[in-house]
DRENTORKOL-3810 file (N, C-alpha, C; in nm, 4 decimals):
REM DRENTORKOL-3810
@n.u->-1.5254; n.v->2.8854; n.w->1.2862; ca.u->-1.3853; ca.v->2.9013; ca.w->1.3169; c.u->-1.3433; c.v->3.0438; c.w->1.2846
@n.u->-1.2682; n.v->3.1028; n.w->1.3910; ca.u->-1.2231; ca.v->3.2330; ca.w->1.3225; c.u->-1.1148; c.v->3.2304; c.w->1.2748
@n.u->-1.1321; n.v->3.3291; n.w->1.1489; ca.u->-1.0235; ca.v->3.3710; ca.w->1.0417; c.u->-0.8597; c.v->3.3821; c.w->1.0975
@n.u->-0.7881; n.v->3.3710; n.w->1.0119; ca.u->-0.6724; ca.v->3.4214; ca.w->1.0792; c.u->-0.6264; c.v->3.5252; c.w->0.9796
@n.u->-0.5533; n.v->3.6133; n.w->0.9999; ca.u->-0.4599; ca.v->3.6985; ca.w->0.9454; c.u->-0.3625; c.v->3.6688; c.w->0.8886
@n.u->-0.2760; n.v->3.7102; n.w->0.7785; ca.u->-0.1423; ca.v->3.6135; ca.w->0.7133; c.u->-0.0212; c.v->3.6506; c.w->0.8628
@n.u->-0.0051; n.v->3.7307; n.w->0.9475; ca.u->0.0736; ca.v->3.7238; ca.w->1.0246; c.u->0.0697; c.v->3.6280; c.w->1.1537
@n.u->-0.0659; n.v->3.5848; n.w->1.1532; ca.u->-0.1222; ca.v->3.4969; ca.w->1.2662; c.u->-0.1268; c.v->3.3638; c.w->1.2109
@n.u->-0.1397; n.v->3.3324; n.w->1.1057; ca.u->-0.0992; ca.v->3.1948; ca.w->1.0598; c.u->0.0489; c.v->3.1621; c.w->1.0090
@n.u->0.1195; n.v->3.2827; n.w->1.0127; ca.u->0.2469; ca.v->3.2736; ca.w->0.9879; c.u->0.3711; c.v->3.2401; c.w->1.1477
@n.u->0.2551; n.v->3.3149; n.w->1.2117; ca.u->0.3111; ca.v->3.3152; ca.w->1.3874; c.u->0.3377; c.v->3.1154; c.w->1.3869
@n.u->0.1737; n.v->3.0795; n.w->1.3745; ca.u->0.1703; ca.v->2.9385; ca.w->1.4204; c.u->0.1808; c.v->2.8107; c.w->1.3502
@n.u->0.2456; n.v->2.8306; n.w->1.2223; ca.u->0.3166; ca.v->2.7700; ca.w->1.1347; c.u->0.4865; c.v->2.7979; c.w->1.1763
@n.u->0.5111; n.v->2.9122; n.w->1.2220; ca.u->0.6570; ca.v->2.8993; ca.w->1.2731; c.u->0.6608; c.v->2.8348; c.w->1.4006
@n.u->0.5647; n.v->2.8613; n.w->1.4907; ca.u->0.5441; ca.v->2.7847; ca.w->1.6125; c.u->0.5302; c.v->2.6306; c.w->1.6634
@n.u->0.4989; n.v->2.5877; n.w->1.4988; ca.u->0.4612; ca.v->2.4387; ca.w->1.5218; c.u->0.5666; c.v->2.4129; c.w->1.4845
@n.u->0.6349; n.v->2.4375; n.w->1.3929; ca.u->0.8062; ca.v->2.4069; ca.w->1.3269; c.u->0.8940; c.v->2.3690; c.w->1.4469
@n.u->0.8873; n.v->2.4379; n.w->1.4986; ca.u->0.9906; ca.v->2.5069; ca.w->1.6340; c.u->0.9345; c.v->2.3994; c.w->1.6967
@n.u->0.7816; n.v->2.3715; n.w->1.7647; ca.u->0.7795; ca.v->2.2485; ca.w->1.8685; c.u->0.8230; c.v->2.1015; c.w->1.7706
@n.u->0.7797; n.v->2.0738; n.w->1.6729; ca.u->0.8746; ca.v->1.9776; ca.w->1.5773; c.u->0.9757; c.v->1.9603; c.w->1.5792
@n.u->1.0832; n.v->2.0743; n.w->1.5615; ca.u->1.2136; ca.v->2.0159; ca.w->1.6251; c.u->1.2735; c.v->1.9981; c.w->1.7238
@n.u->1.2098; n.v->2.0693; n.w->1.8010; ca.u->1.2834; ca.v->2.0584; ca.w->1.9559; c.u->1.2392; c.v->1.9010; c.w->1.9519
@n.u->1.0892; n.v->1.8667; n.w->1.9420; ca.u->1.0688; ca.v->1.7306; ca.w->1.9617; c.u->1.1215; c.v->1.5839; c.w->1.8791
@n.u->1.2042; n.v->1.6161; n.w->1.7692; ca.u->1.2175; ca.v->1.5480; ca.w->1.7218; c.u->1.4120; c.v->1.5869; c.w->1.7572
@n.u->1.4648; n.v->1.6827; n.w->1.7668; ca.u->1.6022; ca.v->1.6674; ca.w->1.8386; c.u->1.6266; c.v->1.6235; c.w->1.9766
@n.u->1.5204; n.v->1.6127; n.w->2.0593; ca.u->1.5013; ca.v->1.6159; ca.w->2.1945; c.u->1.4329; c.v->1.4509; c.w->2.2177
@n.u->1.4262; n.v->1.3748; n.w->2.1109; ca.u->1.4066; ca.v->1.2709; ca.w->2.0742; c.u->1.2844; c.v->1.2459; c.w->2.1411
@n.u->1.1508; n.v->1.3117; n.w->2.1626; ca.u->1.0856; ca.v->1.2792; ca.w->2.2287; c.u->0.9374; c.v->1.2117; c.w->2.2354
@n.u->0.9976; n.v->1.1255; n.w->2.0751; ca.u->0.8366; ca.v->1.0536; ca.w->2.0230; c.u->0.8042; c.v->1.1130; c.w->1.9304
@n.u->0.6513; n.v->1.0463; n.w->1.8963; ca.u->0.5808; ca.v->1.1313; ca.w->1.8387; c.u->0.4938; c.v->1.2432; c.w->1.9378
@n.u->0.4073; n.v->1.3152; n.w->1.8453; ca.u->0.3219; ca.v->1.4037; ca.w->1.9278; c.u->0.1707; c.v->1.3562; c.w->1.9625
@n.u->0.1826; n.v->1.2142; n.w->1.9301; ca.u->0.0417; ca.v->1.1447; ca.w->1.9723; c.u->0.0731; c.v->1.0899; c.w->2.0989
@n.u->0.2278; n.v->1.0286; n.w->2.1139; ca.u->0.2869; ca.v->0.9948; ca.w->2.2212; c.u->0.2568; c.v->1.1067; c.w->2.3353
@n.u->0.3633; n.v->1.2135; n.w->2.3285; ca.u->0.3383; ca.v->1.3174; ca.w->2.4217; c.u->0.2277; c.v->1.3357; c.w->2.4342
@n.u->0.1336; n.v->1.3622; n.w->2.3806; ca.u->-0.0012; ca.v->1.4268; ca.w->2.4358; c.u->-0.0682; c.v->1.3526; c.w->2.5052
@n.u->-0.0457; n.v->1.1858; n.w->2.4862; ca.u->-0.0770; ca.v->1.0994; ca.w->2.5868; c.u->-0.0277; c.v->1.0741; c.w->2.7238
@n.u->0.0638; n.v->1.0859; n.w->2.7016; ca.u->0.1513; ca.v->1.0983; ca.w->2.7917; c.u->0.1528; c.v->1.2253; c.w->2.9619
@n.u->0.1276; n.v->1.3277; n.w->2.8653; ca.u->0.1089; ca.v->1.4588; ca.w->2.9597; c.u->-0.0337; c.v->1.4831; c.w->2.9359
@n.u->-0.0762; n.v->1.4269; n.w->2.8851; ca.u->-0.2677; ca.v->1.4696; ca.w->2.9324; c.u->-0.2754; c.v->1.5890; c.w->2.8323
@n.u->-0.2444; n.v->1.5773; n.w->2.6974; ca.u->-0.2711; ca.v->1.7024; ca.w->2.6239; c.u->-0.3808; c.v->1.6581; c.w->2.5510
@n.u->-0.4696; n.v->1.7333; n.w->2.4388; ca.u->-0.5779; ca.v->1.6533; ca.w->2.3311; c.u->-0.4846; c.v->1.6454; c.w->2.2654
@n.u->-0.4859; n.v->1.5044; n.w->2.1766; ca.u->-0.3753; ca.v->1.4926; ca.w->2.0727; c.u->-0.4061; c.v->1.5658; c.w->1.9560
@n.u->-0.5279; n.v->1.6055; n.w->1.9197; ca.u->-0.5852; ca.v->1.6513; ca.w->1.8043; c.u->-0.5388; c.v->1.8427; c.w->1.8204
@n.u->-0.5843; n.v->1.8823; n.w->1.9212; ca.u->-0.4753; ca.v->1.9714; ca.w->1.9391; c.u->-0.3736; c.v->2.0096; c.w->1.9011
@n.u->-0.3435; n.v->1.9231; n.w->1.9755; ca.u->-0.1691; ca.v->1.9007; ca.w->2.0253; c.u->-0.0988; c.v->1.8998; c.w->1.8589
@n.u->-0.1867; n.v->1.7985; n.w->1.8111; ca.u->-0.1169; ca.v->1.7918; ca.w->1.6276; c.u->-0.1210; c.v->1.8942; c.w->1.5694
@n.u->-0.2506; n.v->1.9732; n.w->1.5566; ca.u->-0.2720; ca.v->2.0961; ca.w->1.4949; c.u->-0.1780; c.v->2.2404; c.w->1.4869
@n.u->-0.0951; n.v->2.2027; n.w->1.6585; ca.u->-0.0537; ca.v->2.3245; ca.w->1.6667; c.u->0.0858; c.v->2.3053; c.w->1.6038
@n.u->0.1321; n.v->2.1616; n.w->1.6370; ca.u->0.2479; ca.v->2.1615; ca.w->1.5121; c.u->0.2483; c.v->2.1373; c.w->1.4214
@n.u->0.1533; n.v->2.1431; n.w->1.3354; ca.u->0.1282; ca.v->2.1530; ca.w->1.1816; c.u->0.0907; c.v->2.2952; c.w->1.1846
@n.u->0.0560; n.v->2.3914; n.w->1.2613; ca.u->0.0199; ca.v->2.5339; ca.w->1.2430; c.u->-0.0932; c.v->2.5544; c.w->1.2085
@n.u->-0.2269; n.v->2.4961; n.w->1.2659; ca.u->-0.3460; ca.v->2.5023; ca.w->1.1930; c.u->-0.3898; c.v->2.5801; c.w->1.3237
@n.u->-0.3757; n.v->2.5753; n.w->1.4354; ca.u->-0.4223; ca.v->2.6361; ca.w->1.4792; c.u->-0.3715; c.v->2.7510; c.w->1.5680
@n.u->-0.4282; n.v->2.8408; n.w->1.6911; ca.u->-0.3249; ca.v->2.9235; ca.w->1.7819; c.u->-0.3655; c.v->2.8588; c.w->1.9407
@n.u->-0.2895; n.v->2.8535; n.w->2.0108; ca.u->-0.2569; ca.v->2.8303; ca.w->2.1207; c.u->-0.2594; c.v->2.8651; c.w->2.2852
@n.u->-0.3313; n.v->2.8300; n.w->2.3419; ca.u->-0.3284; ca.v->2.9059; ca.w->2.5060; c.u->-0.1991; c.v->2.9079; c.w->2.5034
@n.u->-0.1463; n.v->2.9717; n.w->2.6170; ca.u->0.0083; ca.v->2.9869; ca.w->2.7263; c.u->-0.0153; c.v->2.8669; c.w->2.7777
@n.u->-0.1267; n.v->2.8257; n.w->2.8181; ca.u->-0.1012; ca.v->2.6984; ca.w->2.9352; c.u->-0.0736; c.v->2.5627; c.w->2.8537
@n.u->-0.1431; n.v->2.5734; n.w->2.7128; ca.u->-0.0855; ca.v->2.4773; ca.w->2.6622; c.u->0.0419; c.v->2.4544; c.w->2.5958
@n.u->0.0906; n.v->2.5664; n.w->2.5746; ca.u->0.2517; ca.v->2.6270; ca.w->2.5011; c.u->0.3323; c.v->2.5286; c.w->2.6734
@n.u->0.3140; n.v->2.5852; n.w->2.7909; ca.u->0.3468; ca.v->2.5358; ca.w->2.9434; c.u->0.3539; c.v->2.4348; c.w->2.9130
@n.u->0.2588; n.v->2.3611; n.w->2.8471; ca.u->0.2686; ca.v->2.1975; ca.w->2.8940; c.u->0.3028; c.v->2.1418; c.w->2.8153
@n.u->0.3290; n.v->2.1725; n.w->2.6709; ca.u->0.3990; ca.v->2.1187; ca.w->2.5524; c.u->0.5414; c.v->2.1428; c.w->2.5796
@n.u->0.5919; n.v->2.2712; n.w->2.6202; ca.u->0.7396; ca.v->2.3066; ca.w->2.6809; c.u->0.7482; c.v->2.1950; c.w->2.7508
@n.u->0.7353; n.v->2.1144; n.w->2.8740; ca.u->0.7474; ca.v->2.0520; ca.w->2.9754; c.u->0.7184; c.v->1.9227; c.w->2.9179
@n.u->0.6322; n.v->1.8718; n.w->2.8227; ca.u->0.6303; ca.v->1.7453; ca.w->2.7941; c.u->0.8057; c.v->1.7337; c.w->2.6602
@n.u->0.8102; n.v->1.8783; n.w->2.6053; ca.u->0.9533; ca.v->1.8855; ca.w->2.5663; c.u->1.0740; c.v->1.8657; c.w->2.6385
@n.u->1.0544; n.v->1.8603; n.w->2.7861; ca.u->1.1688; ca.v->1.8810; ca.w->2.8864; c.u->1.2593; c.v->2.0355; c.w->2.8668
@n.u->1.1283; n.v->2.1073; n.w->2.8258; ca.u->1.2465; ca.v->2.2364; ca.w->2.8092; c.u->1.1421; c.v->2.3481; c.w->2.8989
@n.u->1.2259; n.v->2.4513; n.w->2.9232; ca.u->1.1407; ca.v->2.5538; ca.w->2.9564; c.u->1.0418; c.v->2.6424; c.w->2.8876
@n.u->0.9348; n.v->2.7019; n.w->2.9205; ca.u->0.8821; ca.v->2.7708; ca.w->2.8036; c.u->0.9579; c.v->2.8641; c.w->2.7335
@n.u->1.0201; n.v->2.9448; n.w->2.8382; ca.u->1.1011; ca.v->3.0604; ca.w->2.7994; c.u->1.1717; c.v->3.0078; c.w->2.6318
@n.u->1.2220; n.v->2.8657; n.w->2.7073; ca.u->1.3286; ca.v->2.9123; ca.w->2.5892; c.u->1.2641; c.v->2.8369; c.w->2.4583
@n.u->1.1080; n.v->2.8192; n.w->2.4286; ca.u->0.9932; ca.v->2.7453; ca.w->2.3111; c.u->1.0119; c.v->2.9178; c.w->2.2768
@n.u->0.9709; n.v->2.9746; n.w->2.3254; ca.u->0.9397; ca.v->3.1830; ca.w->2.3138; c.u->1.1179; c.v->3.2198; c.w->2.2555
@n.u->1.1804; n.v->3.1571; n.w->2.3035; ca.u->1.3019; ca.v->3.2632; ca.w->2.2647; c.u->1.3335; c.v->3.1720; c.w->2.1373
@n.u->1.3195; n.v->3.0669; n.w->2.1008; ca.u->1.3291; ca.v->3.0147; ca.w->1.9468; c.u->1.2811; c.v->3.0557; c.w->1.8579
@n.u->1.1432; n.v->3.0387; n.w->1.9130; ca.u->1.0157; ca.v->3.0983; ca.w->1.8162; c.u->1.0512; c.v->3.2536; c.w->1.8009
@n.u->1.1328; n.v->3.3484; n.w->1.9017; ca.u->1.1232; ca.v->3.4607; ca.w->1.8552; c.u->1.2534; c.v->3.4791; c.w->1.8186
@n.u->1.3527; n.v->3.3791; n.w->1.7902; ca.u->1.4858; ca.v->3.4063; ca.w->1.6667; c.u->1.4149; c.v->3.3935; c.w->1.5426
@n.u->1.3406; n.v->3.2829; n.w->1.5487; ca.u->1.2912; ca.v->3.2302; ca.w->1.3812; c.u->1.1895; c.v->3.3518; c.w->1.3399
@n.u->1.0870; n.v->3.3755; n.w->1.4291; ca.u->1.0149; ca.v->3.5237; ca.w->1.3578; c.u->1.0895; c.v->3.6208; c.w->1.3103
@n.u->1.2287; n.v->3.6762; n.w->1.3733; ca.u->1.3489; ca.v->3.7467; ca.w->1.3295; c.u->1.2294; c.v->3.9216; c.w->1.3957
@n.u->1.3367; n.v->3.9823; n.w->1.4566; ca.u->1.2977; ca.v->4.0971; ca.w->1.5433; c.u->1.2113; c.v->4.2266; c.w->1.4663
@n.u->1.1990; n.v->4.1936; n.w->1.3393; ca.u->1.1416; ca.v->4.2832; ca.w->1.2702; c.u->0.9508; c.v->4.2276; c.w->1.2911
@n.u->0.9244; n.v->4.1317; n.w->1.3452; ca.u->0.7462; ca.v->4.0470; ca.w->1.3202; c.u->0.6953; c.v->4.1540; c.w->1.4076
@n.u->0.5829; n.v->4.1501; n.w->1.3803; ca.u->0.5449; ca.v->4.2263; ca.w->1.4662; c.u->0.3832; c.v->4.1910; c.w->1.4522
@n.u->0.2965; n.v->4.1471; n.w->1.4969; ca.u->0.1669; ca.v->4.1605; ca.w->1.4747; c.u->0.0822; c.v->4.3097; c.w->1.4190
@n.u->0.1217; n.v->4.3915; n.w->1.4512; ca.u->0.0288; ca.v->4.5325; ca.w->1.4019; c.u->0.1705; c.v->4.6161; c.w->1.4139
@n.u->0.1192; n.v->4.6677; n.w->1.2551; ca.u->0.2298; ca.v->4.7525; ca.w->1.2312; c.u->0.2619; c.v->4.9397; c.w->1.2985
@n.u->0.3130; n.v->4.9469; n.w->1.2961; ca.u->0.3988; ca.v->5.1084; ca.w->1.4317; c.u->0.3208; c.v->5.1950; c.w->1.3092
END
């Protein structure tokens, strides 16, 4: 397994937060549900909202959509809660 960085496990620990609540304000099950549901791996699918792991786009796509939300706006949460200063590699 490769390593992560404290900013890269910090990315997808805020990332899984963020799909947690949308899914749990958006009333939309659990995440064993959804992933059944939309054809995701649930084991996955769990990992990434517990933050254990990082994520394709296509699966961020299809977790947005099994959310009923757009991706855009999974990206524009996730990038209030990082707060505009994150940055992966520093200037």
């Amino acid at each position: 397994m490769q390593q992560r960085d404290e900013k890269t496990t910090h990315f997808a620990k805020v990332l899984g937060e963020v799909v947690k609540e949308i899914r749990v304000k958006n009333d939309r099950g659990s995440i064993n549900q959804i992933a059944h549901e939309y054809d995701l791996d649930v084991g996955n699918t769990s990992r990434i909202e517990n933050g254990l792991i990082d994520s394709k786009i296509v699966t961020l796509w299809k977790i947005a959509e099994a959310l009923q939300i757009k991706l855009s706006e999974l990206i524009i949460e996730l990038e209030k809660r990082l707060g505009q200063n994150f940055h992966f590699y520093d200037e």
